[in-house]
C-alpha positions as CSV (number, residue, x, y, z in Angstrom):
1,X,114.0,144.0,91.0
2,X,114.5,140.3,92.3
3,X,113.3,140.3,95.7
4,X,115.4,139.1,98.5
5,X,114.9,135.5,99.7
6,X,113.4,136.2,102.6
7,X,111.2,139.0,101.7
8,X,110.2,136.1,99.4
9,X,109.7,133.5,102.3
10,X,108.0,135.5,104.1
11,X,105.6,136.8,101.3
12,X,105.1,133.4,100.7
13,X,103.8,132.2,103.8
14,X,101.6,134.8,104.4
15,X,99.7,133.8,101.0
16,X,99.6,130.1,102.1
17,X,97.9,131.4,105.6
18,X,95.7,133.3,103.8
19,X,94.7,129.7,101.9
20,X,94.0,127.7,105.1
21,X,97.2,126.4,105.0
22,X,97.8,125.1,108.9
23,X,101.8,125.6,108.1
24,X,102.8,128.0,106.3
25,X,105.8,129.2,107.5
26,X,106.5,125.4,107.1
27,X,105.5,124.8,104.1
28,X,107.1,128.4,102.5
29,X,110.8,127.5,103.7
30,X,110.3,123.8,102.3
31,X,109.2,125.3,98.8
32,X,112.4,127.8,99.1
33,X,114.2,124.8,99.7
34,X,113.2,122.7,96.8
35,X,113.0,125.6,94.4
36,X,117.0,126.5,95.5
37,X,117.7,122.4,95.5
38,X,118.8,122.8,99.4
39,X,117.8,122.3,102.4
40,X,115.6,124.2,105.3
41,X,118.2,124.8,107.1
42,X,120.1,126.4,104.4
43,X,117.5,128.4,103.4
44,X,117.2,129.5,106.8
45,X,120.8,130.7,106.4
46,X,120.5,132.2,103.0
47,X,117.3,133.9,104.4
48,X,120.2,135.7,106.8
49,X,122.7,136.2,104.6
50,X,120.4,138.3,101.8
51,X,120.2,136.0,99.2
52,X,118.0,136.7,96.2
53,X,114.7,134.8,95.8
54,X,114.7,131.9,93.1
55,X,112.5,132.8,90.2
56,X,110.3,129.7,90.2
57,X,109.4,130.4,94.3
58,X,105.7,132.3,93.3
59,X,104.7,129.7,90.8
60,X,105.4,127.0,93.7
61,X,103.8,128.2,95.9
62,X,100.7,129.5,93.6
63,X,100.1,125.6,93.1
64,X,100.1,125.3,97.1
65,X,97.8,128.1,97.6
66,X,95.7,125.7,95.5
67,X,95.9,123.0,97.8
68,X,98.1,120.5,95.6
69,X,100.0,118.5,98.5
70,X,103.3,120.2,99.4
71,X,104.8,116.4,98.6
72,X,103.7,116.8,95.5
73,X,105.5,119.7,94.5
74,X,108.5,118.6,96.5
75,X,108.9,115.0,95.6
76,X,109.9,114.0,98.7
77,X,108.1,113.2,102.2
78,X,110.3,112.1,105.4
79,X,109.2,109.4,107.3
80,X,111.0,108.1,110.3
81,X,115.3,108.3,109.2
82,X,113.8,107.9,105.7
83,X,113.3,110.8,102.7
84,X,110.9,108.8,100.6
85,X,110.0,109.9,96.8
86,X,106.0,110.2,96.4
87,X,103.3,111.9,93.9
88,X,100.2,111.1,92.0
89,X,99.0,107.4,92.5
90,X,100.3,106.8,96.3
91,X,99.2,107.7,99.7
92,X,101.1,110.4,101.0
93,X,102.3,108.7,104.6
94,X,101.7,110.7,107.5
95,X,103.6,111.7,110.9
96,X,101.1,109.4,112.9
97,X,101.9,106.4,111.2
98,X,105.8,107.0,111.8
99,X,104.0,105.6,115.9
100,X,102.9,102.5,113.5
101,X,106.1,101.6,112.1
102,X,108.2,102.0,115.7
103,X,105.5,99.8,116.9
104,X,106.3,96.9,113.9
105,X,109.9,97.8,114.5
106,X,110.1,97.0,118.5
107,X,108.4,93.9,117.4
108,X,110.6,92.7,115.0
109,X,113.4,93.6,117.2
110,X,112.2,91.9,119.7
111,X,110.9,88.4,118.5
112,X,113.6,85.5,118.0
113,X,112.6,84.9,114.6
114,X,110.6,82.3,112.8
115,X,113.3,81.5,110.3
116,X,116.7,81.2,112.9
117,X,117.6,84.7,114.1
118,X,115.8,86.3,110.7
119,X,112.5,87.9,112.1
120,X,109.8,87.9,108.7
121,X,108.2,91.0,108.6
122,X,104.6,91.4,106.1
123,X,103.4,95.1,105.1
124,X,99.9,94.0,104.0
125,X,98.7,97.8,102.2
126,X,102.6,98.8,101.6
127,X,101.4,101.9,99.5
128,X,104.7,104.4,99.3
129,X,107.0,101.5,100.9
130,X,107.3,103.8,103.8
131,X,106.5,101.2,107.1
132,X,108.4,97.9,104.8
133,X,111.8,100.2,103.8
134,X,111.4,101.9,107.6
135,X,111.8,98.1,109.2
136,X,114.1,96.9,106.7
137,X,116.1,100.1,107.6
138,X,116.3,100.1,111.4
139,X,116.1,96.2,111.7
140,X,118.7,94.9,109.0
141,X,118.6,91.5,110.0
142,X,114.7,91.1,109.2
143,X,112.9,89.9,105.9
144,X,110.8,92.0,105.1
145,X,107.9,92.0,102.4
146,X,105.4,94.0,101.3
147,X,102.2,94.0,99.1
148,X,100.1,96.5,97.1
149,X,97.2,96.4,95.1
150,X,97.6,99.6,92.9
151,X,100.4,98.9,90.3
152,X,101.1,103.1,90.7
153,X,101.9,102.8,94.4
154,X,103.9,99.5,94.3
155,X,106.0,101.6,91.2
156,X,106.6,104.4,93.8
157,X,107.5,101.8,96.2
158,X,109.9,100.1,94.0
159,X,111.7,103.3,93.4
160,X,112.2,104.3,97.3
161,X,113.4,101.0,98.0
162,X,115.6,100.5,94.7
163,X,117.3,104.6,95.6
164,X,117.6,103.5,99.2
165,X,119.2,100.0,99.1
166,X,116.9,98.5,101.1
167,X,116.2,94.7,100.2
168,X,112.5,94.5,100.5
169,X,110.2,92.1,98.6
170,X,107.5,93.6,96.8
171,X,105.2,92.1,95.0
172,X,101.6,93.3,93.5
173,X,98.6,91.7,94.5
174,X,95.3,91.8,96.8
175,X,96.2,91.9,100.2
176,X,93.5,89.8,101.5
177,X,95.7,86.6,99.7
178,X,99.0,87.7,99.9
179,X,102.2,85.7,100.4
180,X,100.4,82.1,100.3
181,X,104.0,80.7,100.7
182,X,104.5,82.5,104.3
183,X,101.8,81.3,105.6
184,X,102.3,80.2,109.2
185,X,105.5,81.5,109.1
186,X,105.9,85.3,109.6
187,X,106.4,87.3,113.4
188,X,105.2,90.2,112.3
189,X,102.5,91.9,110.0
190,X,101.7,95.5,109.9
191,X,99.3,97.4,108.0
192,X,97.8,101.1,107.1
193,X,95.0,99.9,105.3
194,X,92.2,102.0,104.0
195,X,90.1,102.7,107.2
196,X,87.8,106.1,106.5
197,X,84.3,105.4,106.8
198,X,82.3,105.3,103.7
199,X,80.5,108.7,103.1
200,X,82.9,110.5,105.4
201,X,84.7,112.3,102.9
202,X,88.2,114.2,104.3
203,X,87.6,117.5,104.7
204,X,91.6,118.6,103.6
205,X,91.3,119.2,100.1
206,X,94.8,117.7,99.7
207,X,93.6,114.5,100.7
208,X,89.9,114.6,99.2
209,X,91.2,115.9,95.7
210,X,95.1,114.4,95.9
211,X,95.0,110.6,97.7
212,X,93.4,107.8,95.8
213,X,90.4,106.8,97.0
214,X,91.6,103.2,96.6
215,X,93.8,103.8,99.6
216,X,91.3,105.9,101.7
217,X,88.1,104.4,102.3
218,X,87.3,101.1,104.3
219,X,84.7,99.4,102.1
220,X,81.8,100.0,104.7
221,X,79.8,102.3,106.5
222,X,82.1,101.9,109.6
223,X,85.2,101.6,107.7
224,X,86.1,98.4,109.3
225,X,85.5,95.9,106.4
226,X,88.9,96.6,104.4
227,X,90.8,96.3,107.8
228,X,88.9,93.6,108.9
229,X,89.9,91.3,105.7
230,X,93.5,92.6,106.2
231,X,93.7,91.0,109.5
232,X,91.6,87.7,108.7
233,X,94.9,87.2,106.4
234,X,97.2,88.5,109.3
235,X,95.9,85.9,111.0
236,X,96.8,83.2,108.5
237,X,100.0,84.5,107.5
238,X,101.5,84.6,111.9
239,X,102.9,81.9,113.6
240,X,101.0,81.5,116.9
241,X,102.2,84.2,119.0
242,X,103.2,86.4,115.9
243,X,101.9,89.9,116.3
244,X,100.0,92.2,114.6
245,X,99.9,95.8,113.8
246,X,97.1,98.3,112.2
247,X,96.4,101.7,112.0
248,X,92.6,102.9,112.5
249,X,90.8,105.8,112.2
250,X,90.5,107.5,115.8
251,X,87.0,106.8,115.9
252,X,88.0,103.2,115.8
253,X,90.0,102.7,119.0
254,X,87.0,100.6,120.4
255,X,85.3,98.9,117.2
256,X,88.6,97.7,115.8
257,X,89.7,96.0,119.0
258,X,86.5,95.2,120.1
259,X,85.7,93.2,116.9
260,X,89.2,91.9,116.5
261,X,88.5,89.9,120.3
262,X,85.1,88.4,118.5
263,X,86.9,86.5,115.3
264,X,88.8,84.7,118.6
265,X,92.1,84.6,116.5
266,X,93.7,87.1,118.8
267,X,95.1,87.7,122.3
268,X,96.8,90.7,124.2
269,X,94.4,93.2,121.8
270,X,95.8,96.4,123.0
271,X,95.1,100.1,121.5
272,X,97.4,102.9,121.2
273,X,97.7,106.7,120.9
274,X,99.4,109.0,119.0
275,X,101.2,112.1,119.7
276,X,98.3,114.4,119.6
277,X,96.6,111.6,122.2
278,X,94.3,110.4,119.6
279,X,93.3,107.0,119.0
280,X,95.8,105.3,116.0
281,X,97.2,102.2,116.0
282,X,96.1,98.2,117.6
283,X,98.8,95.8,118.5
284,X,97.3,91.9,119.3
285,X,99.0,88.9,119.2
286,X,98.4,85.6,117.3
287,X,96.1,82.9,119.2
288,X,97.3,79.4,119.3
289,X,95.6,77.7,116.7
290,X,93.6,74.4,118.0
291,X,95.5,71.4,117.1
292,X,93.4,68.6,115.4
């Protein structure tokens, strides 16, 4: 006999805790949900009403239980007012760097614009699209571009912003010489760029085995090289005063800033926290540059 949905649910979630999962009622409901093609909350309700378990629910959540990303099975990851489409070949964007984008976002809101009242927005490492379509989303009046190096993350971009509607430039390419034609010109860039030390490999198998490594690891020992060469382009692509944005590892809330003052390209170096009080994200503003 089919069971019912919830005896499902809950059947469910006690496998994934048994698996290490750290949500599992979580992460049970959302695989009801996309087995069902509803929502949580619905399933919540059917889960009330006695509604029979979808067939495909065990199967689901057998490929959880072995650690494939629950994104992955879903399709879908929400970020910020956004439901984004990801899978194999892109960074799965996480809940901290939602802090990253509101910080981009009140700085885009906030600066007059280097091209009349049209603030230009750069997301150097754009990856799913999630920070670029999340600006271009809650500040309509900006331009926004964004770059990626792997041609399967800028495809999984392209799709999010083409099913959303949100004009966002995107173009493939290293982001360490990106958008030679803005130079000078742009308010605001913002970047997740790989950051995990070298050698530190992520002990959550979903990102080990599931992430590319191409949009993981930092090119040195202290992670710091990749973002590093991010923001030596930053700096070329801001108007004086412009500001930047990056997300660090939280064992970089010192070395990031600290070696961001040495290059002297930057002012008002600031570090911030994210909910868990963790060490995430730099802000710093563009130095004038020294007139000849």
């Amino acid at each position: 006999m089919t069971p019912s949905l919830r005896e499902a649910v809950r059947a469910a979630s006690r496998r994934l805790a048994e698996a290490g999962i750290a949500t599992p009622d979580v992460d049970a409901v959302a695989l009801a949900a996309h087995a069902l093609r509803t929502s949580p909350g619905e399933v919540q309700r059917l889960m009330v009403v006695g509604a029979q378990a979808p067939s495909c629910l065990d199967d689901l959540v057998s490929e959880r239980v072995r650690r494939v990303p629950l994104q992955h099975l879903t399709g879908t990851t929400g970020f910020r007012r956004l439901e984004l489409e990801v899978g194999p070949g892109v960074f799965v964007p996480r809940p901290e760097t939602e802090l990253v984008a509101g910080l981009a976002i009140a700085a885009a809101q906030a600066c007059p614009g280097g091209r009349g009242d049209q603030p230009v927005v750069v997301d150097l490492c754009t990856g799913s699209g999630a920070i670029a379509l999340s600006i271009k989303d809650e500040v309509p009046g900006a331009e926004v571009h964004g770059v990626e190096v792997s041609d399967l993350a800028l495809a999984w971009a392209a799709r999010n912003r083409d099913r959303l509607g949100l004009d966002v430039d995107l173009r493939l390419g290293d982001a360490a010489a990106a958008f030679p034609d803005l130079a000078e010109a742009v308010d605001v860039v913002v970047s997740n760029p790989p950051y995990i030390p070298v050698g530190a490999v992520p002990q959550d198998p979903e990102v080990r085995d599931h992430d590319p490594a191409i949009a993981l690891y930092g090119g040195s020992a202290d992670g710091l090289a990749i973002p590093l060469t991010v923001a030596a382009r930053a700096a070329d692509l801001l108007r004086d005063g412009g500001t930047l944005v990056m997300e660090h590892a939280d064992v970089q809330g010192r070395t990031l800033p600290a070696a961001l003052a040495a290059t002297g390209a930057w002012l008002g170096i600031e570090d911030h926290e994210d909910l868990t009080g963790r060490p995430r994200a730099v802000t710093a503003r563009r130095a004038p540059r020294l007139q000849p």
